[in-house]
C-alpha positions in Angstrom: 14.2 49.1 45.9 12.9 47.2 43.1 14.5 46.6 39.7 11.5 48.4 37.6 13.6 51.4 36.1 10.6 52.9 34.4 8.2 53.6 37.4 7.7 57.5 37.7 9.7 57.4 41.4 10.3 55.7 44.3 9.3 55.1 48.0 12.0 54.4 50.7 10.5 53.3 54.3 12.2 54.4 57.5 10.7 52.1 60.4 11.3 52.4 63.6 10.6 50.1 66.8 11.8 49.6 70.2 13.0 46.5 71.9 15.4 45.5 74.9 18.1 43.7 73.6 18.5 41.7 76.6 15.1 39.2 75.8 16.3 39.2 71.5 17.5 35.6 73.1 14.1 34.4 73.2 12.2 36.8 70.5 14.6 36.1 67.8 15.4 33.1 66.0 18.3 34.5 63.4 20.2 37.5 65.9 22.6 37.6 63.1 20.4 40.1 61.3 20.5 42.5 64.3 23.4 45.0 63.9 24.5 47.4 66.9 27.7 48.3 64.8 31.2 48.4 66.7 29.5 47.6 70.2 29.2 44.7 71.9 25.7 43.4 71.5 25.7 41.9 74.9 26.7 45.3 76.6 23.4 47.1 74.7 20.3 46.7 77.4 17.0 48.5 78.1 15.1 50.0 75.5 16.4 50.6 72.3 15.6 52.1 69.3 15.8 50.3 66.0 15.5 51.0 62.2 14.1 48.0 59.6 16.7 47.2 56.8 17.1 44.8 54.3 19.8 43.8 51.7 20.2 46.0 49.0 19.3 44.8 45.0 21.7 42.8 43.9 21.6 45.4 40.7 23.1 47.7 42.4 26.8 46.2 42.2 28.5 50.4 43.5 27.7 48.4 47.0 29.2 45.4 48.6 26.8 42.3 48.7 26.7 42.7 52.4 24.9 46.0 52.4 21.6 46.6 54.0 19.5 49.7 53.1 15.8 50.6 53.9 12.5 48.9 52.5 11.7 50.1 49.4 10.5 50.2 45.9 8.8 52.4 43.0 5.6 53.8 42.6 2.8 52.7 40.3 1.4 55.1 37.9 -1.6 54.2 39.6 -1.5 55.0 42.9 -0.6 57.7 45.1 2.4 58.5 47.6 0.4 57.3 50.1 -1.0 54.0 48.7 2.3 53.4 47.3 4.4 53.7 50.6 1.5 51.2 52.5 1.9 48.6 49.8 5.5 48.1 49.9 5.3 48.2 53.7 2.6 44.8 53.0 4.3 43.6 50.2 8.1 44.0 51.9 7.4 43.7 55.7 4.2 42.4 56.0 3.1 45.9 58.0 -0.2 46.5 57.2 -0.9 50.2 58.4 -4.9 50.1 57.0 -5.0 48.0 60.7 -1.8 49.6 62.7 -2.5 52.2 65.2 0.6 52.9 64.1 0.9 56.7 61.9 2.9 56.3 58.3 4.1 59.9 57.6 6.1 61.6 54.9 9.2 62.6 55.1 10.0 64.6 52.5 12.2 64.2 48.6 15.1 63.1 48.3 16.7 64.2 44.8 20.4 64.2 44.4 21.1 63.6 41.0 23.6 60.7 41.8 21.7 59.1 44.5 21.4 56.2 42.4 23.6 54.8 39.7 21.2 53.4 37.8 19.6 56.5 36.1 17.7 59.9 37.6 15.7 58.7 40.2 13.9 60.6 43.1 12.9 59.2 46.1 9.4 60.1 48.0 10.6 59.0 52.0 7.9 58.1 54.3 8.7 57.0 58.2 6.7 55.6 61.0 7.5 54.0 64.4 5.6 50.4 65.1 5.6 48.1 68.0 8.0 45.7 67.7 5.6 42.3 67.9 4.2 43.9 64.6 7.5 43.7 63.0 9.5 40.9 64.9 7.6 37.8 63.2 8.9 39.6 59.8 12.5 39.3 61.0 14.6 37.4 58.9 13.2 34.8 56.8 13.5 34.7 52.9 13.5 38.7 52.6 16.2 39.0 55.5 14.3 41.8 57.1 17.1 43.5 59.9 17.1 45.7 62.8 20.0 48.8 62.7 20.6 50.0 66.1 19.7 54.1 65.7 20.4 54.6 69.6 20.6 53.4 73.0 21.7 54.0 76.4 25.2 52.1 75.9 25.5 54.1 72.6 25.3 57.7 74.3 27.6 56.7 76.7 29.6 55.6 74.7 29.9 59.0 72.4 30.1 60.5 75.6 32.8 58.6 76.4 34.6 59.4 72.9 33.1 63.0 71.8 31.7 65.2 74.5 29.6 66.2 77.1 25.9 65.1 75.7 24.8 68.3 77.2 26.4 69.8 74.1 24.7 68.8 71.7 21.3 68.8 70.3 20.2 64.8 70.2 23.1 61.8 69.1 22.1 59.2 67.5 24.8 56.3 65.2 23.3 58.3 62.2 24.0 61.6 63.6 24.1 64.3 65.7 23.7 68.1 66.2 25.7 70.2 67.9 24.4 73.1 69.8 25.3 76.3 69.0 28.4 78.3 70.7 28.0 81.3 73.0 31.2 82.9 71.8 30.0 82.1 68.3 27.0 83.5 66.0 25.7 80.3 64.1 23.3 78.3 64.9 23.3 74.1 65.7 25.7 72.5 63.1 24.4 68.9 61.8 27.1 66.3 61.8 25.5 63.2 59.4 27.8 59.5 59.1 29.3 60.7 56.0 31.1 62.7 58.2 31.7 60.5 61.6 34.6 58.7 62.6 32.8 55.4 62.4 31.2 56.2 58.3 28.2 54.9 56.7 25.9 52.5 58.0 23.4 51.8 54.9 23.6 51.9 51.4 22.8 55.0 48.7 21.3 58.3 51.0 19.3 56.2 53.2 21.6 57.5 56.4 20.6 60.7 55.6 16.7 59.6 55.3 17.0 57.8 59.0 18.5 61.0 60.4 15.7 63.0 58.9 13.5 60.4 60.3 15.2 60.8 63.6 14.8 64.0 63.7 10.7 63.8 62.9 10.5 61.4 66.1 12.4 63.6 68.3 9.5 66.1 68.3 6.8 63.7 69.1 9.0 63.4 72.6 9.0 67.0 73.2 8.0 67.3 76.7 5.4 69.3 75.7 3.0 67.2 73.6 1.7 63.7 73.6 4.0 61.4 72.2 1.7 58.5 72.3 -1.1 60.9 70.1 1.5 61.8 67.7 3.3 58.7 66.8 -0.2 57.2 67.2 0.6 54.1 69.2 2.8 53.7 72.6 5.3 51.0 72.1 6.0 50.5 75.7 2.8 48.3 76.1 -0.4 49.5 77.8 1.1 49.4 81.6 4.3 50.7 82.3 6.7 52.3 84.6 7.5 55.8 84.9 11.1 54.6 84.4 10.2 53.2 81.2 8.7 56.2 79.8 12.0 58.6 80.2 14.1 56.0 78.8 11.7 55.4 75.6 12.0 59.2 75.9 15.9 59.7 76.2 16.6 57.1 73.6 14.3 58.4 71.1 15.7 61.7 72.0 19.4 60.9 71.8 19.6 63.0 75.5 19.6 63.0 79.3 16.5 64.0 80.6 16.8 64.7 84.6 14.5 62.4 86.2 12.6 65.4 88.4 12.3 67.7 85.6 10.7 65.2 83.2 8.4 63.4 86.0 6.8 67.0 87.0 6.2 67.8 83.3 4.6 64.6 82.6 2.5 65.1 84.7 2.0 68.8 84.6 0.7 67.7 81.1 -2.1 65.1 82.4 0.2 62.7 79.4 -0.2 59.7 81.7 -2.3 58.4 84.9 -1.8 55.9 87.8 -3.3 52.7 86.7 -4.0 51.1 90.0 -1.2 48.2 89.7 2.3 47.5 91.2 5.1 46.2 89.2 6.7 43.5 91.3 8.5 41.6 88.7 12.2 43.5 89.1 14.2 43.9 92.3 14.1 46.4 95.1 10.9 48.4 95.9 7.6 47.4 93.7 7.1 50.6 91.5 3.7 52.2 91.1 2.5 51.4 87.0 0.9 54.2 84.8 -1.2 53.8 81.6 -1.8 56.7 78.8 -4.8 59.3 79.0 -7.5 58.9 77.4 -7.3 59.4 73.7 -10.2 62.2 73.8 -8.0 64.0 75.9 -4.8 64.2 73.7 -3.5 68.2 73.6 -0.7 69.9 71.9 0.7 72.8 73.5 3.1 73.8 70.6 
């Protein structure tokens, strides 16, 4: 955030995009500012979903100097919620949603009276996911604009591997989790945030809690049973893809397994995508038929 004390509240930006690790080699020129956490960077490949950070203010000396927290900064008596969360996105990531497809939404308050040590102030959340070309010539630079790694496939293996059956739980993500409920027990799914996990706190002040909240907004537009594409209002797996590539955008945006029969027969069940016409010939094995989204006009909820 900025260092204006006196605005009447702030804005803190949860950003998401997806990118395969494997071609950051090429993308990227400062892969420093790319964090995956206690993994292995080269072991994380495929899709992967990623949350924009930057350092935190240097005025806020509770921290370490090598925090990172979420864009952000306070609103102007002048403006609204709204106006306020799209300049800072200009002003601190040079994401200007006036042209994005992309959807800027809010997230809610965030109000805890200690959230910031500075003095009283609450925090107006607003989260969006964007293609990552739109973000990736902002990466580093003066304003040392990061990626945090919110999930992959390597990561749910990995929690697999350390916590559980995935089956068990209700979405995993590095900013947490929730755990479905018991049969033997009458409570409902119990929400386990970083505060909390073995491996602790990513970012700086509550912005854990906001990318979990956040998390949990994008996970819905990936219910099998809406358009993801018309309610994140862009498709960051490019106009062509393969059917491959759509359930792993979907499972790691989920933080699940999907079986591959069950999602491909809702899919289409749901007239989501089409055939485009094209083969993609550029991996190995059999050339793989390549689908495109429907048309716009035809978007549908089924909530």
């Amino acid at each position: 955030m900025t260092t204006d004390p006196w605005g009447p509240g702030a804005i803190d930006l949860v950003i998401f995009t997806v990118a395969d690790p494997r071609y950051f080699g090429s993308l990227l020129w400062d892969k420093s500012l790319v964090s995956f956490g206690n993994s292995n960077p080269a072991e994380h490949e495929g899709l992967s979903l990623f949350v924009v950070t930057v350092p935190i203010s240097p005025d806020l000396y509770k921290y370490p100097e090598d925090t990172r927290v979420l864009p952000g900064g306070f609103l102007q008596y002048t403006e609204t919620l709204e106006k306020g969360a799209k300049r800072i996105a200009l002003d601190k990531l040079g994401l200007n949603f006036d042209k994005l497809s992309a959807n800027l939404k809010q997230l809610g308050t965030f109000d805890e009276p200690d959230r910031d040590h500075r003095g009283r102030t609450v925090s107006f959340a607003y989260w969006a996911i964007v293609n990552f070309e739109d973000i990736r010539r902002y990466l580093g630079g003066k304003d040392q604009v990061g990626l945090e790694l919110v999930n992959s496939q390597r990561y749910m293996d990995e929690f697999e591997e350390k916590t559980g059956r995935l089956e068990d739980y209700d979405g995993v993500s590095r900013f947490g989790y929730r755990t479905m409920p018991s049969p033997s027990l009458i409570s409902g799914h119990q929400k386990t945030l970083t505060a909390e996990m073995p491996s602790g706190k990513i970012l700086g002040q509550d912005h854990d809690n906001m990318v979990f909240y956040a998390w949990r907004k994008l996970r819905h537009a990936f219910n099998i049973r809406m358009n993801p594409f018309a309610v994140l209002g862009l498709n960051p797996i490019g106009e062509e893809f393969r059917l491959s590539d759509l359930q792993e955008l979907a499972e790691v945006c989920r933080g699940e397994r999907i079986q591959r029969d069950f999602f491909r027969r809702n899919v289409m069940n749901f007239n989501l995508i089409q055939p485009s016409g094209n083969l993609d010939r550029s991996r190995p094995g059999k050339p793989a038929k390549m689908y495109k989204t429907s048309d716009p006009d035809d978007y549908k909820r089924f909530d």
